[in-house]
C-alpha positions in Angstrom: 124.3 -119.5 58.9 123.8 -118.3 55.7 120.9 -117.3 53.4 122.4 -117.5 50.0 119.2 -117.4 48.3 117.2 -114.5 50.4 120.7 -112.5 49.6 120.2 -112.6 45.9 116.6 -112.1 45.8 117.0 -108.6 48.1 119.9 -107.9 45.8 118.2 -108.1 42.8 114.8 -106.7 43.7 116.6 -103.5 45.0 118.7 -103.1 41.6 116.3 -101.4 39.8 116.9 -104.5 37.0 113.9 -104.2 34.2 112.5 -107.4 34.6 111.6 -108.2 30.6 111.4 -112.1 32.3 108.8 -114.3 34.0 106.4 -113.8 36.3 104.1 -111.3 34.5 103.9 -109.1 37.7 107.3 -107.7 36.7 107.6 -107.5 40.6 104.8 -104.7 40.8 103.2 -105.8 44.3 99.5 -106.4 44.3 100.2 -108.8 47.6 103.3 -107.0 48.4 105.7 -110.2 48.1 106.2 -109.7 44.0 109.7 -108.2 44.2 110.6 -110.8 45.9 109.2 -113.2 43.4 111.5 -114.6 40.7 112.4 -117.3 37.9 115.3 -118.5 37.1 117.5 -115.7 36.2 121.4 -115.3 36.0 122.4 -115.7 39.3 119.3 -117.9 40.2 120.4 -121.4 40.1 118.0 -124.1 39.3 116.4 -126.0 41.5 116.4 -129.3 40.1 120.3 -128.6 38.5 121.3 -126.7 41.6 125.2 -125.5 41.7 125.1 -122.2 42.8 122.6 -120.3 45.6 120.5 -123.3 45.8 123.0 -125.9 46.2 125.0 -123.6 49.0 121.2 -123.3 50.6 120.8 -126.9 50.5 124.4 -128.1 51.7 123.4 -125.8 54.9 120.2 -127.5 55.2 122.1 -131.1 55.0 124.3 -130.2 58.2 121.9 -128.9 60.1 119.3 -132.4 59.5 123.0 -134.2 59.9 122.0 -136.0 56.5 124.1 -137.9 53.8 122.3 -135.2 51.6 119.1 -133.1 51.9 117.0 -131.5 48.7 114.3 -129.3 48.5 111.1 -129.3 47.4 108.7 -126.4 46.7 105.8 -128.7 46.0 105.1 -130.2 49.4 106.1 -133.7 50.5 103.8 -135.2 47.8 106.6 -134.8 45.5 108.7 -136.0 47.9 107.2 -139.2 48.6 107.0 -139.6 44.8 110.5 -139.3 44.1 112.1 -141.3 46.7 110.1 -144.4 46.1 111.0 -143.7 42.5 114.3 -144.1 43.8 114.3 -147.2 45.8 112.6 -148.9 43.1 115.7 -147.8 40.8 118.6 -149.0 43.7 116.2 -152.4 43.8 117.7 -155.6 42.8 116.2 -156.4 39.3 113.8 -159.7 40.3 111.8 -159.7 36.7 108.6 -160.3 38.8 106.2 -156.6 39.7 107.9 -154.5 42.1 105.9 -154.8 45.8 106.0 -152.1 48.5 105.3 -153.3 52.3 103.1 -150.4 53.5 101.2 -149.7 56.5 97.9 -148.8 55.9 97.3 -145.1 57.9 99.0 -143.8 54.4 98.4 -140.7 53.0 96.9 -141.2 49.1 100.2 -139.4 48.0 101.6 -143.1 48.1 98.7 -144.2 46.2 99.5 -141.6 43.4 103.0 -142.8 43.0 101.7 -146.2 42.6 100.0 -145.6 40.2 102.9 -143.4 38.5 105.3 -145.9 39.0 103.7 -148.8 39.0 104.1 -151.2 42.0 101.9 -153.2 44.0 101.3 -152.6 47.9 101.1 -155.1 50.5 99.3 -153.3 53.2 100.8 -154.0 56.9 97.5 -153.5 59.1 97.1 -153.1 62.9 96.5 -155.5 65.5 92.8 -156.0 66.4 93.5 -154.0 69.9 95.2 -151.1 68.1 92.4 -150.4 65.5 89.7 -148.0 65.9 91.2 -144.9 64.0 91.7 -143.8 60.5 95.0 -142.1 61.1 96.8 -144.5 63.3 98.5 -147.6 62.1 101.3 -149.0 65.2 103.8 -151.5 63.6 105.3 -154.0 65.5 108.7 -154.9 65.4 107.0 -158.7 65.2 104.5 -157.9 62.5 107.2 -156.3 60.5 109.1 -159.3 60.3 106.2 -161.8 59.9 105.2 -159.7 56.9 109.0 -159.6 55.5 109.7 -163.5 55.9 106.1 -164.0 54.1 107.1 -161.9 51.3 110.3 -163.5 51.3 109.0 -167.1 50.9 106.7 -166.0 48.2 110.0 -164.8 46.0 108.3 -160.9 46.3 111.0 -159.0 48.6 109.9 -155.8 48.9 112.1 -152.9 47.4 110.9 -151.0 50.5 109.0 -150.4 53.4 107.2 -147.7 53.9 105.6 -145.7 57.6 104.0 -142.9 58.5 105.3 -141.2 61.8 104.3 -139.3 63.3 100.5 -139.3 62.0 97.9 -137.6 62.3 96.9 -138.1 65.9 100.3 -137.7 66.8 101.4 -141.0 67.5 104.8 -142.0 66.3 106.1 -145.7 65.5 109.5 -147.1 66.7 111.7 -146.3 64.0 114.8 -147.4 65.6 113.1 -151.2 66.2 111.6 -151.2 62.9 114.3 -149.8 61.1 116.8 -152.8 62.5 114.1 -155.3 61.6 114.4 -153.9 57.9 118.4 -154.0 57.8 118.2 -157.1 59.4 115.9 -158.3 55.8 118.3 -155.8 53.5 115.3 -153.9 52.6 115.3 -150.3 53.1 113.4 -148.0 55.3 111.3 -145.2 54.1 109.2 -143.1 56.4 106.6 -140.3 55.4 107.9 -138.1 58.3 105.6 -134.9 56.9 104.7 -133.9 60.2 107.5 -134.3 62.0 111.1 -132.0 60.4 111.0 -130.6 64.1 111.8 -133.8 65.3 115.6 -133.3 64.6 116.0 -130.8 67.0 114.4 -131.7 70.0 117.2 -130.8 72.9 116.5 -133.9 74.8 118.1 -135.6 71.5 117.2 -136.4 68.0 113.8 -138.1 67.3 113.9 -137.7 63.2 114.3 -140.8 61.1 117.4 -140.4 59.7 118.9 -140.4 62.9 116.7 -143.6 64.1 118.0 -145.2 60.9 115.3 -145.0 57.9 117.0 -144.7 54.6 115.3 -141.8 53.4 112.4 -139.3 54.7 110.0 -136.7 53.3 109.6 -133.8 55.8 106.9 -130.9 54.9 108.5 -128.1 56.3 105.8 -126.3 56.3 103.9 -128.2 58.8 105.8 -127.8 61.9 108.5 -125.2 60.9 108.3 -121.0 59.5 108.2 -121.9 55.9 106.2 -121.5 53.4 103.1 -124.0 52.4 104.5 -126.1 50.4 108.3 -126.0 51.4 109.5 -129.8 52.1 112.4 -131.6 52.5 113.7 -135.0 50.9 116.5 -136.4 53.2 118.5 -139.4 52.1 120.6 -141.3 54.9 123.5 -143.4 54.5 121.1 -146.4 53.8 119.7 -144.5 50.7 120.1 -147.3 47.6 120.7 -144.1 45.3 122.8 -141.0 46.6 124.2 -139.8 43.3 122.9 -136.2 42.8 122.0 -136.0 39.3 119.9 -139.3 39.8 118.1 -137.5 42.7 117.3 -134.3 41.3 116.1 -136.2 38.2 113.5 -138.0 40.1 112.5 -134.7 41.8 112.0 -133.2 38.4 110.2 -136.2 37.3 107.4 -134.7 39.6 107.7 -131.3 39.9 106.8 -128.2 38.5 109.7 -126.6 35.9 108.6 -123.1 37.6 109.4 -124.0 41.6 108.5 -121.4 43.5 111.3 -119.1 44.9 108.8 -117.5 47.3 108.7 -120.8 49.0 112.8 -121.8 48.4 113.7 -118.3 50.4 111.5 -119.7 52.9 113.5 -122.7 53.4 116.4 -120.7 52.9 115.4 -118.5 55.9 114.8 -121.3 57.8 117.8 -122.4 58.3 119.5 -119.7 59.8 116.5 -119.7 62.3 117.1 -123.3 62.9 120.7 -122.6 63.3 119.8 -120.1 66.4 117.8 -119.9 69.4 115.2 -122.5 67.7 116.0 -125.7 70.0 115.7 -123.5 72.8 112.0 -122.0 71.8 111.1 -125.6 70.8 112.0 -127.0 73.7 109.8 -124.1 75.7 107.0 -125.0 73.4 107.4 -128.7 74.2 107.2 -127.8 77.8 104.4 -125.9 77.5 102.5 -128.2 76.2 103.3 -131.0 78.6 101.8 -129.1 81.2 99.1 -128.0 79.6 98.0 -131.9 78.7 98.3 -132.7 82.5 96.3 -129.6 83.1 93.3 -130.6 80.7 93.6 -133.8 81.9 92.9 -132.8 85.2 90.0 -130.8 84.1 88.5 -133.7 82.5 89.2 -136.0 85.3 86.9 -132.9 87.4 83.8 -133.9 86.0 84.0 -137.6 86.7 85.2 -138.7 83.1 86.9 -141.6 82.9 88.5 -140.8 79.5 91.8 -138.9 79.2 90.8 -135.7 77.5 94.3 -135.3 75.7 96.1 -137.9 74.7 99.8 -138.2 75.9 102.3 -141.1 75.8 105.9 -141.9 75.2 105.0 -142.9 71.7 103.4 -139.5 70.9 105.3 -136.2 69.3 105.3 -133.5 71.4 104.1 -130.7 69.4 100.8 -132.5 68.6 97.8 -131.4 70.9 95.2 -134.3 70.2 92.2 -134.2 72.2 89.6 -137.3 72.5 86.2 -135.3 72.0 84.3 -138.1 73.9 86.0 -137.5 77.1 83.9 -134.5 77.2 80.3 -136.6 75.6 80.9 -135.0 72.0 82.2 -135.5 68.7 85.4 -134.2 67.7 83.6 -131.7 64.6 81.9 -131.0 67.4 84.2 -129.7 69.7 85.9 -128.3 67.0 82.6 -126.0 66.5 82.9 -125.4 69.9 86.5 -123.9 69.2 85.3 -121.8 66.2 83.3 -119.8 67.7 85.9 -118.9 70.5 88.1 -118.0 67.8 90.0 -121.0 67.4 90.9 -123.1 64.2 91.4 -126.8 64.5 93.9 -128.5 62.4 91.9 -131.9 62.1 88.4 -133.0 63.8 86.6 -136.9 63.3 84.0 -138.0 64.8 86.5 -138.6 67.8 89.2 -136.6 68.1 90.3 -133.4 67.4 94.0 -132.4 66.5 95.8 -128.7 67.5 99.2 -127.9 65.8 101.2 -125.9 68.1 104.9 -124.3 67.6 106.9 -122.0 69.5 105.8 -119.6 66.9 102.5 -119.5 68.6 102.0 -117.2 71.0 101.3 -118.4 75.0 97.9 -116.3 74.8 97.2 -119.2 72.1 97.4 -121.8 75.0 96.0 -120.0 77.7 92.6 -119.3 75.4 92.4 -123.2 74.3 92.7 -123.7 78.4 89.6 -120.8 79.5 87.6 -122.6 76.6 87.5 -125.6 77.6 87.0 -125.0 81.3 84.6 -123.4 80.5 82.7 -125.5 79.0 83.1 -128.5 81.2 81.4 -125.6 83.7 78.4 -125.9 81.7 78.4 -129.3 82.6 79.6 -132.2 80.9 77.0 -134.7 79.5 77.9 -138.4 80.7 80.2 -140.0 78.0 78.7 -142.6 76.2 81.2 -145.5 74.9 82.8 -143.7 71.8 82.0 -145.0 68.1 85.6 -146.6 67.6 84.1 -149.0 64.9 86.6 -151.0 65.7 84.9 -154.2 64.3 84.5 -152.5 61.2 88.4 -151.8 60.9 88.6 -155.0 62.0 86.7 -156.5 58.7 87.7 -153.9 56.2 91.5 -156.0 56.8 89.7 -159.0 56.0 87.6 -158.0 53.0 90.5 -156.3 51.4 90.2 -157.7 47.8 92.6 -155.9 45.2 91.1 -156.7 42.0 92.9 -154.1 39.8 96.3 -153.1 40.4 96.4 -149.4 41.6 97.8 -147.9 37.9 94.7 -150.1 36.3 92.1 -148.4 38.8 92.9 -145.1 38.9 93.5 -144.8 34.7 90.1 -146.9 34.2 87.1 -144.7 33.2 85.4 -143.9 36.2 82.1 -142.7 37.5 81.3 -141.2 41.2 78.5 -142.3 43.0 76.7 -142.4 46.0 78.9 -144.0 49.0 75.8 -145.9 50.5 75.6 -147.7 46.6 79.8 -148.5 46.0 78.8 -152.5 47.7 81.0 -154.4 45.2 82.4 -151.8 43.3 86.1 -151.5 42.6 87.5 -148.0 44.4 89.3 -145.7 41.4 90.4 -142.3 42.5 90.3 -142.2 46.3 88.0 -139.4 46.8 89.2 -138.1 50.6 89.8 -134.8 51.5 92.9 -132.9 53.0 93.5 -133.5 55.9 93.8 -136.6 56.6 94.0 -137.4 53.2 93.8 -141.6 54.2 91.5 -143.4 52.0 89.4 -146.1 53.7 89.2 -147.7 50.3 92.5 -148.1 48.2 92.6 -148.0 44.5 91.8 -151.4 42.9 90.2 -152.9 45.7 86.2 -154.2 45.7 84.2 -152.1 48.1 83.0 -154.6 51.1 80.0 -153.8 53.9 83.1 -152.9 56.4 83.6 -149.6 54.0 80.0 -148.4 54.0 79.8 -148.5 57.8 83.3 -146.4 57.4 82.4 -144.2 54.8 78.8 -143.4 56.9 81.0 -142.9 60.3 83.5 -140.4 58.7 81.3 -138.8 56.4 82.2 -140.0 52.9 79.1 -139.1 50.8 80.2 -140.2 47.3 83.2 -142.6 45.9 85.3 -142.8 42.4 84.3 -146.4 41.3 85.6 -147.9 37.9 83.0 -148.6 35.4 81.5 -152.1 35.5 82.1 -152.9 31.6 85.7 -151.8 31.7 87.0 -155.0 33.4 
């Protein structure tokens, strides 16, 4: 496999080349990865008119994912997400009526940007009442899917897309095959916010990544799961993709991206695929395994001091690089288990006030599992405190489907003049600018929609102490 871009960059920092160009670091290293930084010289290619370097990079990138066409991004999967519903909405039968996205709800606010960007309404799939209880998880059925297609349907509002998140946050992971049948079956296509999930692909027990399970186009954040950069991403078109023509596509990448993408981060990607091309299905499946036995292992552990809880979560419907623990298996909160961790030296990806999420890969090393495993036994050898039913607030997810109100579109809310205040005084307001933090990046509230009692008891349970409102007089 090649590296046509990590070839140039050695080749030209080692030239001895004056660089009277951008960056201003002139390749002088400070951090010590300067020479290596570069614009787009002679030679470069540019990202977002690719032919050269970048294109080669990218074609290698599109065999290995087995895509109709893969493209890089070096500003996450935000920009990703923006561009390909940009896209769809282009490849969209013309209706004269406002564009409508079928969503479900666990999405990350990046959607709620493009919204408001592009313009489009969302209808908002929500989870049955026995599947609520988390921010982060939002299961699709096949049967809710279509309920919420044929509705649409008979109100003259076919979507120009629908739109997932798998895996999420927690690690669960809807059936895309199912779902993405359901939306051929409706000509609508599929479009799945696979951020956490480019690993997927190359699972040896066989493919788990959307493309492959039939979704007409993905955003992958390389960075998550694989050795690249922060901020390296992937936008992978299928054959289902309403618009494949490249100079369309890299248009709508440009539409949201930097004109300075980073070539720190495309070498990254670059280098990737060569280790991708290797020994990397083997280590991934070694990692996988790991993993699996490790779950079993805590689960036992748990099951030791009488809980009746599962202390990591495992499943068929779960990725299996995702470690998610449920705190109250052991009596606490997941911030404060994740606490716990700190001060054994480990960082958490994600903690709520259930469940805490570890990101492994097989670039971790096995001393990374074995000190998660002496942590945590012990302190169940302290003694575990008797689990109270956890918080699921599932009453409250319950009613926040119900008292859903939009009353501004999403482009109306988040443009209106706006004012923060004090999440405990937002009753009645209309939500602006979802104030939620990275991760999970969810908002409880969406842009447009009136604040209901359902909210508050959410905002108070994961810790939201102020919200963007829109200013009373300005509607």
């Amino acid at each position: 496999m090649t590296t046509p871009i990590v070839d140039f960059v050695r080749r030209y920092a080692q030239s001895g080349t004056a660089r009277l160009h951008m960056p201003g670091h002139k390749g002088q290293s400070l951090l010590g990865c300067e020479p290596w930084d570069i614009t787009e010289i002679r030679g470069a290619d540019e990202l977002y008119e690719a032919e050269g370097i970048i294109a080669q990079s990218e074609a290698n990138a599109t065999r290995l994912f087995g895509t109709a066409h893969t493209y890089y991004s070096t500003e996450g999967s935000s920009q990703c997400i923006r561009a390909m519903l940009c896209l769809t909405m282009q490849g969209a039968p013309r209706t004269g009526k406002r564009p409508v996205l079928l969503a479900a709800r666990n999405a990350h606010k990046a959607l709620l940007y493009a919204a408001a960007l592009l313009d489009f309404d969302i209808r908002w799939l929500w989870p049955a009442p026995e599947d609520t209880g988390a921010l982060c998880s939002c299961p699709v059925t096949v049967q809710a899917l279509s309920a919420a297609l044929e509705e649409l349907a008979g109100q003259g509002r076919a979507p120009f897309g629908v739109y997932l998140t798998s895996p999420d946050y927690l690690g669960g992971m809807q059936d895309i095959a199912a779902l993405s049948a359901v939306c051929d079956a409706h000509g609508v296509p599929l479009l799945v916010d696979n951020a956490h999930g480019a690993y997927l692909r190359f699972l040896p027990g066989g493919s788990r990544h959307p493309i492959d399970l039939g979704a007409a186009a993905c955003c992958d954040s390389g960075h998550k799961t694989l050795p690249v950069l922060t901020g390296g991403a992937y936008l992978h078109l299928g054959p289902k993709a309403p618009v494949q023509e490249e100079s369309t596509v890299r248009n709508a990448l440009a539409l949201f991206g930097s004109t300075s993408p980073s070539y720190l981060i495309m070498q990254s990607l670059d280098a990737c695929n060569r280790l991708l091309s290797a020994d990397y299905p083997a280590r991934l499946q070694e990692c996988c395994d790991r993993l699996a036995a490790l779950r079993v292992r805590l689960n036992a552990l748990a099951a030791g001091q009488g809980t009746a809880l599962p202390l990591a979560l495992d499943g068929p419907a779960r990725e299996p690089m995702k470690l998610t623990l449920d705190a109250a298996a052991l009596g606490l909160t997941g911030q404060t288990l994740a606490d716990y961790l700190r001060q054994n030296g480990m960082e958490c990806e994600y903690a709520d006030p259930r469940y805490l999420v570890l990101m492994f890969t097989p670039e971790n090393p096995a001393e990374d599992m074995a000190r998660l495993e002496a942590a945590l036994a012990e302190l169940c050898a302290r003694g575990v405190p008797p689990a109270e039913p956890p918080a699921e607030h599932r009453e409250a997810f319950c009613a926040l489907a119900r008292q859903a109100e939009p009353r501004l579109t999403v482009r109306q809310a988040v443009f209106a003049p706006q004012e923060t205040i004090p999440a405990g005084s937002a009753l009645g307001r209309v939500c602006a600018l979802p104030t939620v933090s990275c991760p999970p990046a969810i908002p409880i509230v969406v842009s447009g929609e009136v604040i209901g009692p359902a909210a508050l008891e959410l905002f108070a349970a994961y810790g939201v102490e102020t919200v963007s409102v829109v200013k009373p007089e300005k509607f």
